[in-house]
N, C-alpha and C positions, 0 to 999 in steps of 0.2 A: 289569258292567265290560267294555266291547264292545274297548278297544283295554289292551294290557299290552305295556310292553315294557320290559326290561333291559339294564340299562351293564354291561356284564363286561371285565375283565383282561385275558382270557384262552380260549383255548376249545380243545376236546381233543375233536376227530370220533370217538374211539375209543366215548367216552363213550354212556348211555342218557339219555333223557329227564329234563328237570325236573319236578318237581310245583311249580305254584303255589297255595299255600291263600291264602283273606283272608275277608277280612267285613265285608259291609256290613248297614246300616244303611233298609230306607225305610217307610214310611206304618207305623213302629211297629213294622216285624217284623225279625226278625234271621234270619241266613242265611247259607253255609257257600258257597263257590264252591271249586271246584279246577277248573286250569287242566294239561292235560299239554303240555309244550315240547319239541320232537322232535328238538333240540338241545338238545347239552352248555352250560351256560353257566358255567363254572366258577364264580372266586370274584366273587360277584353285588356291588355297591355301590352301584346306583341304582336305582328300580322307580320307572317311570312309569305313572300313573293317568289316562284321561278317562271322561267318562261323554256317549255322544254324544244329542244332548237330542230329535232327530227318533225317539229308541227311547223312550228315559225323561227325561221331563219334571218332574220331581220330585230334586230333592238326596239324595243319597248320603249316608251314613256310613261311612268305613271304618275300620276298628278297627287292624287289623294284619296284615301279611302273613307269612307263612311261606315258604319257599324249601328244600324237602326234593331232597337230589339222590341218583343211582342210589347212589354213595357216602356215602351216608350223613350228609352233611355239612348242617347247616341253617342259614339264614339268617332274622334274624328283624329282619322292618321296623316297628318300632311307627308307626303313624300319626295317630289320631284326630283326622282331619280329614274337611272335606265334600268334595265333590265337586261343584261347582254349574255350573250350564250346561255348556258346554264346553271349559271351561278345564282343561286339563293341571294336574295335580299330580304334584309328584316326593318322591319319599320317600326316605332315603338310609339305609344298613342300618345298625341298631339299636346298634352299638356307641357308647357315647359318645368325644368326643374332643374334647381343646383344639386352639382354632383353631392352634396351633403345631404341631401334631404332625398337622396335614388339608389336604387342596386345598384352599386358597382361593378360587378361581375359583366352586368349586359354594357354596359359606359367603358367598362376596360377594352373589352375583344373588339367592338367598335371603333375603340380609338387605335388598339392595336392596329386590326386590318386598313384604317387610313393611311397610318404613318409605312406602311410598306407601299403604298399607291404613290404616297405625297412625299416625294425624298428631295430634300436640298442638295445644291451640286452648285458649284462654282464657275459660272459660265466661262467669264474672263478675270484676268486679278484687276483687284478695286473695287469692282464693281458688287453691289449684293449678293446675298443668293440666291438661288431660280429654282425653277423645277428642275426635275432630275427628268428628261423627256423629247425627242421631240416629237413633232404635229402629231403625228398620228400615233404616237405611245402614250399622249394624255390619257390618265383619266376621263372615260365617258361624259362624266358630268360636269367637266371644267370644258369640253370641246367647243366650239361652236355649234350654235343649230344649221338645220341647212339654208335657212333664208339669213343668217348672219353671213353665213360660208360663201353665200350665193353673193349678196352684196361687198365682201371683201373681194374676192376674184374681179368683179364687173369694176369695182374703183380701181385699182391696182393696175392688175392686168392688161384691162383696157387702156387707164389715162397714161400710166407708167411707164409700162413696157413701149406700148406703143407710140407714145409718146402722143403730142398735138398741133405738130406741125410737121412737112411731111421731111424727110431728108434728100432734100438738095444739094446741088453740088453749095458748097459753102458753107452747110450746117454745122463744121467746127469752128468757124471761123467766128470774129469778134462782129459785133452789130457795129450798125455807121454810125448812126446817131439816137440818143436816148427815145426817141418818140417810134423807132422801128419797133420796141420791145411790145407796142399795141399789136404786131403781129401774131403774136401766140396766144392774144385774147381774144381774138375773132371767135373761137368757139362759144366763150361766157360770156353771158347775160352782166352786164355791170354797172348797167343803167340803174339810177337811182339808189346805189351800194355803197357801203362805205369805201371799197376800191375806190370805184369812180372819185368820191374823195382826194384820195389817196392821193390817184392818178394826177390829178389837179395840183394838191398843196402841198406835194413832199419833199420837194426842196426851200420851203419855207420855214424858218427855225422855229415858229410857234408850232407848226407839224412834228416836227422832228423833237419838242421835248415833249409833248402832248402824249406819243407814243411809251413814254417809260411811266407813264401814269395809267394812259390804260388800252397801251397796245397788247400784244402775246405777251411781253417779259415787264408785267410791273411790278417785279420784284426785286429790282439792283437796284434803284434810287432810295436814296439817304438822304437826311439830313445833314447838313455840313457843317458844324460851330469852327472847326478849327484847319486849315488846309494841312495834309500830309507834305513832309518834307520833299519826297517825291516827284512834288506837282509842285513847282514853285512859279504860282502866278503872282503875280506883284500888280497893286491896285493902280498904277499906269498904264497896265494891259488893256483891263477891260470897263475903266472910268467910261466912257465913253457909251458902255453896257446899260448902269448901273442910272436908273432916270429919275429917282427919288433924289438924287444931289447925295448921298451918302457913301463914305469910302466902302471900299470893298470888304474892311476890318468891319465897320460898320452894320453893314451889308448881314456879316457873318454873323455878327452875335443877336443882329434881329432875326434869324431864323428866315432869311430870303435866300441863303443860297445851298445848292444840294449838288452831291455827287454820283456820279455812276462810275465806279471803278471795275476795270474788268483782271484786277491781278489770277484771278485765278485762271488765267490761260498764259500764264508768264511762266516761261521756257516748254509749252506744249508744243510739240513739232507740228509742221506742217503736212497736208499727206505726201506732196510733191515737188518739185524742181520747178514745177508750173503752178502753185496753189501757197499763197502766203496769210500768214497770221501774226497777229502783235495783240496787246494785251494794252488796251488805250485805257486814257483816265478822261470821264470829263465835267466838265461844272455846269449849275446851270444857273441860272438865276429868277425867281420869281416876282415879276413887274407887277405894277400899280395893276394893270390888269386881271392876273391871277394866270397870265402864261407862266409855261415853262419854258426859258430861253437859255440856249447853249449858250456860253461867253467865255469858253475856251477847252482847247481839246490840246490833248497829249498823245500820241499813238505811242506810248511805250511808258514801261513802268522805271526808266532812267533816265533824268533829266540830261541835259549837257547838247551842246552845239549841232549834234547829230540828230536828235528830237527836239525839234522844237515845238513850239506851245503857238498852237495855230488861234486865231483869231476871227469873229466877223467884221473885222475892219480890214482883213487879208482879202487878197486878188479873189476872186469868186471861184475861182476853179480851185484855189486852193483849199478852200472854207468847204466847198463842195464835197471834195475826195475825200477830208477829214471827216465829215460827217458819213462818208458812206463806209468809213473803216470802221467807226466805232458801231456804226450799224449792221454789221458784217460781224464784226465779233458778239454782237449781241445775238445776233443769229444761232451763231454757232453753241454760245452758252444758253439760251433757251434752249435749243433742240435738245443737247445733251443732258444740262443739269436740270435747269429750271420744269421741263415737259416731261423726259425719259427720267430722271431718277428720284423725281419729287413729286412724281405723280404714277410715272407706270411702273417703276421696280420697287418701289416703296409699297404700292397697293399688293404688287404679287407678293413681297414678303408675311403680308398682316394674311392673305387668302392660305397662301401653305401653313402658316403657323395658325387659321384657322381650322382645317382638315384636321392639322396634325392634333389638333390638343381639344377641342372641343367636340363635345357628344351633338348629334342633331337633335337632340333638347334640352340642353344649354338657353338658358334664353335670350345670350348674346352670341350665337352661332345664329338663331333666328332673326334676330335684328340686324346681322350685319348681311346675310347671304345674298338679299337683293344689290347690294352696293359691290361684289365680289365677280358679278355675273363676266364671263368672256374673259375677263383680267389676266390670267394664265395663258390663255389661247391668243390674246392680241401679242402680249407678248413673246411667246414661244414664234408667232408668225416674224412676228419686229427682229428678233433674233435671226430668223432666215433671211429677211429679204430685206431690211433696214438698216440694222447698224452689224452687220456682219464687216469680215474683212472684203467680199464684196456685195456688198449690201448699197440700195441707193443713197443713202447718207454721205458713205464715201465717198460717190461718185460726184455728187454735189454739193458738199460741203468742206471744209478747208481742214479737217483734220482726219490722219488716218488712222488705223486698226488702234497703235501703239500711241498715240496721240487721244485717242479717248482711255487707256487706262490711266493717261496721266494726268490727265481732265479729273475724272472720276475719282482716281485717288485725293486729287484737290479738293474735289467737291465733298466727299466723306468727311473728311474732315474739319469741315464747317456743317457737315447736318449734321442736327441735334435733333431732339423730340420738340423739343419747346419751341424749335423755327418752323415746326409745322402745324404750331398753333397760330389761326390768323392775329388773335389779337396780340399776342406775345412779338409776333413778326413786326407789327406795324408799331407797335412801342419801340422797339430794340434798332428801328429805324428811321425813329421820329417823325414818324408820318399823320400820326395824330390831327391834325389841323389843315392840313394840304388842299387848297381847295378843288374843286371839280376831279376827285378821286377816287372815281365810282368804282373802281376794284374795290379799295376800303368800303366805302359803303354799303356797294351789296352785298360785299362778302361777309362785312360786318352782321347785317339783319341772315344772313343764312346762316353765317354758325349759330347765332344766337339760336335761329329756328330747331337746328340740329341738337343744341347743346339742351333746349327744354325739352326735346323728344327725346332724346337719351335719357335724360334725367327723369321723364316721366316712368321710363320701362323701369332703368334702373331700380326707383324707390317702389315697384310691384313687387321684384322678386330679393330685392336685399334688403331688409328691415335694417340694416346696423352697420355700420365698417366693421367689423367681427367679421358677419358672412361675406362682406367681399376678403380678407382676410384668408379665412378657414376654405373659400372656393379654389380645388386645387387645379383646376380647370384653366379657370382666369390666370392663378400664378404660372403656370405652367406656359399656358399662351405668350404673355408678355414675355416669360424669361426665352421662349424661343426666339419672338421676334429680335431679340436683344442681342441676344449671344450667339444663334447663328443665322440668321437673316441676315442680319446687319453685315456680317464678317469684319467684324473689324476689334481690337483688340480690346480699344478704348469705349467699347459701346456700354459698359456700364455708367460712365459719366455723362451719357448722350442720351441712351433714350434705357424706362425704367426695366428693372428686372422683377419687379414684383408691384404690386399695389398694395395699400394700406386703407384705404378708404371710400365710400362710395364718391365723392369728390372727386380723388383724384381717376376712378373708372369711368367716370361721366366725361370729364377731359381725354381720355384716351381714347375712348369710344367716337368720340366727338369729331377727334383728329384723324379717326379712321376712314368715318364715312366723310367728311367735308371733304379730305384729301381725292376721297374717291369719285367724287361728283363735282362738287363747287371749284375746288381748286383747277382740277382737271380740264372740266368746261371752258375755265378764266384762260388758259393759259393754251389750249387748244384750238378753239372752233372762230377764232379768230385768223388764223395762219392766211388761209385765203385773202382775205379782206388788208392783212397789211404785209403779207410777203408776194402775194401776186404782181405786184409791183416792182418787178425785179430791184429797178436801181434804188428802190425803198430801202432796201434788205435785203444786200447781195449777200448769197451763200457760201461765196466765197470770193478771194480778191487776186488777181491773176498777176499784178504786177506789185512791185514791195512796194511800202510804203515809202513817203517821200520824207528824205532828211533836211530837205535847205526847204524856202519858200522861194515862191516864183519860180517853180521850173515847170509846173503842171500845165497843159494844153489839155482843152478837151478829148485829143486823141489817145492822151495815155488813160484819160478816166475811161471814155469807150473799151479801152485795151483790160483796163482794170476788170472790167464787170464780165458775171460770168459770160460766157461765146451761146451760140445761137443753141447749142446740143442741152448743156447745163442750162441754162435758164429756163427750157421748154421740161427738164427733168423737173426741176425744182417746183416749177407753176402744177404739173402734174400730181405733183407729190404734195403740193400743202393744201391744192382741193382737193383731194382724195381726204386728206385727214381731216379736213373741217368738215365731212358730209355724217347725218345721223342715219340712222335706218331707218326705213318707211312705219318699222313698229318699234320704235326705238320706247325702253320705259325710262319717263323722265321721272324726275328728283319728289320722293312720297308715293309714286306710284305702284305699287304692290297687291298685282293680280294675285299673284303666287303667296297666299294669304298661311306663312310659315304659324303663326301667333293663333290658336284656338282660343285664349280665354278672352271675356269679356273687356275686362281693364287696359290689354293691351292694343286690343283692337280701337279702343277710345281714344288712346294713345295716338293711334295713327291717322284717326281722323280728327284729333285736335292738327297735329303735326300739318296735315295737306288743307286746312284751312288756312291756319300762318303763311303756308305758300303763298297761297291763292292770295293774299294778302299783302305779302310783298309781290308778288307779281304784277298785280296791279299800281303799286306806288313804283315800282320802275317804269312799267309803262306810261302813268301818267308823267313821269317828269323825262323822258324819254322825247315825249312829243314836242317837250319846250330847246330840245336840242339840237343844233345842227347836224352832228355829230351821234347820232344816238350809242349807245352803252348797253347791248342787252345778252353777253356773255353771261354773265349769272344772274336772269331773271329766271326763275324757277321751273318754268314753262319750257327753257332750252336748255338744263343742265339733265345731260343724261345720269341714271342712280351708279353704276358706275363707270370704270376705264375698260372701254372697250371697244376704243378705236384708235 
């Protein structure tokens, strides 16, 4: 660090030297500098950084600076930024503060020179908005590090590209029989895994409703009081279901039976002449048991002669194929709605409208910044080599380029703010009471964990709903993410444009980071464990769907399922994305200690004790399960979306 120099107050020639400490950051190593100042600088408020590029030609990291004076007095600059060519950085001393109670002057030019870094751009239509960037035009400090960078290439590259089985003559061709698909696991470990599972019960119908509770996607199922016209099941269908002796009317209004409708892929094209999709509906029913049992499927969202309302009292290949559609299109709506835009475009729009609108002493710019980490950069990567037009998504999954903006425009238009609040979700779903529904559950004791650690920062630096009010900071944030994040017309009736209270900031806050950790985790790092299984959760379905019953042989379902090429993509691609990093930081853990005062730092070691807390009661009730549940045990949800 060749040039250092300090804004001060004030200054007192009586006085002895400063000591400057800090820490950077290059080619991997870390390192201690002290600086002695041969002047008094009394009370310090700005610390200016360059790193001049004719000494060092390589990017800096500094971590944080210290400010020890002859009195004893310290000053502490969190930083965590780069230092690149020769550009000056300025750092402002560590105490948080609302823009109401700071200079404005130094909070504007800072916000200024963000918002020419952090520019909104319209990837594709429908879909939110993104950075304005790619890989390698990011912002410095949104990049990956090199051991993120280093483990992104080695899963990808390696598992993806290369695939995991080798190419033989044959490899487009369709598998023989269901049990060849164990050939592209030879490489995984599966013993003792929920796969293994998997691998075992997935054609059993307590497996197959068990999964919308707390597989990847348990977030379609509903309560059902009343059957849409739609779906016209009549209680002679599935009596036979139904073991309590109770009509299916019956059935209904005692809150035993539940739907998963997939309308929102109704009229989404297919990507191919070879690659089919439908928009199924199905019912499930909840036994004396407390399973979740299918008792009748629809592969279309138009009733009549042509679809018919398949049955488990149907031929078994037929019961079969029916199940592996609507699991196939569940696939597909996870991938895109439920993972990419409810968890990783939603997270990039709150990070840019963070850059753009809040100071780095804001003291919700520092609360949020650890749950922000990679989020830009996974997704700027996801953009290239994911769900591009050729991106592997397409390659293996049932819709293409144009097919996901028409997904996406679907799916906007059912997000709100309020359905990314968990509890609001599981009311507006009636999921309330559901038993063995351990997404609800844990996800319950985390928000709740999240929602009093918010609440605690909150009530340090806002005495009143006034100052959240009068914070133009805050307004400013929210109305970005609103109005152009969002891009969409109607986003003032969907998610807010201002706040009015510290309430309703503690909710918002809340929805930011769960969205960014808990949810993400839930809906993520499972992939492996229940799409590895190809015919579990085929990615896509090769032959249409069947309109009469009785015509299916096992040979068409074989035909159905992805070919030997696609399903080695697929198994590739969803270990890749359940894998954490070797330093991966999980949920409360905050090296990078943004928060100098006392209060707040209390804050966060009340906050990682609640963890420790719940983590322990999932695990003890973990071990009384066959099945274990441990997606959001606190201990494996990374802080945030950045894989």
């Amino acid at each position: 660090m060749d040039i250092v120099s300090f804004d001060r107050q004030e200054e007192d020639d009586d006085s002895k030297s400063a000591v400057f400490r800090g820490w950077k950051q290059s080619l991997g190593k870390e390192i201690s500098v002290e600086v002695n100042v041969k002047k008094s600088l009394a009370d310090i408020v700005k610390v200016k950084l360059q790193k001049e590029t004719h000494i060092v030609n390589r990017p800096w990291f500094c971590k944080h600076i210290k400010v020890q004076t002859p009195a004893g007095d310290c000053f502490e600059f969190p930083c965590y930024c780069w230092l690149v060519d020769d550009v000056e950085v300025t750092i402002r001393e560590g105490t948080a503060r609302l823009p109401q109670d700071d200079t404005k002057k130094h909070r504007k030019k800072e916000l200024e020179s963000r918002q020419l870094n952090f520019r909104w751009r319209e990837w594709s239509p429908g879909f939110p908005m993104c950075i304005d960037g790619k890989m390698d035009e990011l912002p410095k400090e949104v990049q990956f590090d090199e051991k993120k960078e280093s483990d992104f290439n080695w899963n990808f590259v390696k598992v993806i590209e290369e695939l995991v089985i080798d190419k033989v003559d044959g490899f487009f061709e369709s598998w023989k029989n269901i049990i060849d698909y164990e050939k592209i696991l030879v490489h995984y470990d599966t013993k003792n895994t929920p796969l293994e599972n998997v691998m075992d019960n997935w054609n059993k119908d307590y497996m197959f409703g068990y999964q919308f509770l707390n597989g990847c996607n348990p977030v379609m199922i509903r309560k059902c009081i009343n059957l849409p016209d739609k779906f016209p099941v009549t209680n002679e269908m599935v009596k036979g279901c139904l073991k309590r002796g109770h009509t299916l009317q019956d059935e209904l209004q005692a809150g035993n039976i539940y739907i998963v409708d997939y309308e929102i892929l109704k009229e989404v094209p297919a990507s191919n002449s070879q690659r089919f999709l439908t928009a199924p509906i199905c019912l499930l029913y909840k036994n004396e048991s407390d399973q979740m049992l299918p008792i009748a499927i629809q592969l279309s969202q138009t009733p009549g002669e042509m679809s018919p309302i398949f049955l488990p009292s149907d031929n078994e290949y037929d019961w079969m194929l029916a199940k592996m559609w609507v699991k196939s299109s569940d696939f597909n709506v996870h991938q895109l709605v439920t993972h990419l835009l409810r968890t990783h475009l939603i997270s990039e729009v709150f990070e840019i409208a963070v850059y753009r609108q809040l100071s780095a002493v804001h003291p919700v710019y520092k609360l949020l910044m650890p749950h922000l980490r990679f989020t830009i950069a996974i997704n700027t990567k996801a953009r290239e080599k994911l769900i591009g037009e050729e991106g592997i998504f397409t390659k293996v999954g049932s819709i293409s380029g144009t097919g996901m903006w028409i997904l996406m425009e679907n799916a906007m238009k059912t997000l709100t703010f309020k359905s990314l609040c968990l509890p609001e979700d599981i009311k507006a779903r009636g999921m309330e009471d559901v038993p063995n529904y351990y997404y609800r559950d844990d996800g319950m004791k985390i928000w709740e964990a999240i929602h009093c650690f918010v609440f605690a920062v909150v009530k340090i630096y806002y005495d009143s709903d006034k100052a959240v009010q009068q914070d133009v900071e805050i307004q400013e944030f929210v109305k970005d993410v609103a109005c152009f994040g969002m891009n969409n017309s109607d986003s003032e009736y969907k998610f807010p444009r201002s706040l009015n209270s510290r309430k309703q900031l503690v909710e918002y806050l809340t929805v930011v980071i769960f969205t960014a950790s808990a949810q993400h985790a839930a809906v993520n790092f499972g992939q492996f464990d229940w799409y590895g299984w190809i015919p579990n959760s085929p990615s896509t379905m090769r032959k249409p769907p069947p309109q009469q019953k009785g015509q299916v042989e096992m040979k068409y379902i074989m035909d159905s399922l992805p070919d030997r090429e696609c399903s080695s993509k697929v198994l590739g691609t969803v270990w890749a994305l359940s894998q954490t990093q070797d330093n991966e930081l999980f949920l409360g853990k905050y090296p990078d200690m943004y928060f100098t005062e006392q209060p707040a730092e209390d804050a966060i070691k009340a906050f990682q004790h609640k963890l420790e807390e719940v983590t322990n009661t999932i695990k003890s009730r973990n071990e009384e399960l066959t099945l274990p549940y441990w997606y959001l045990s606190p201990d494996k949800i990374p802080n945030s979306v950045a894989i």
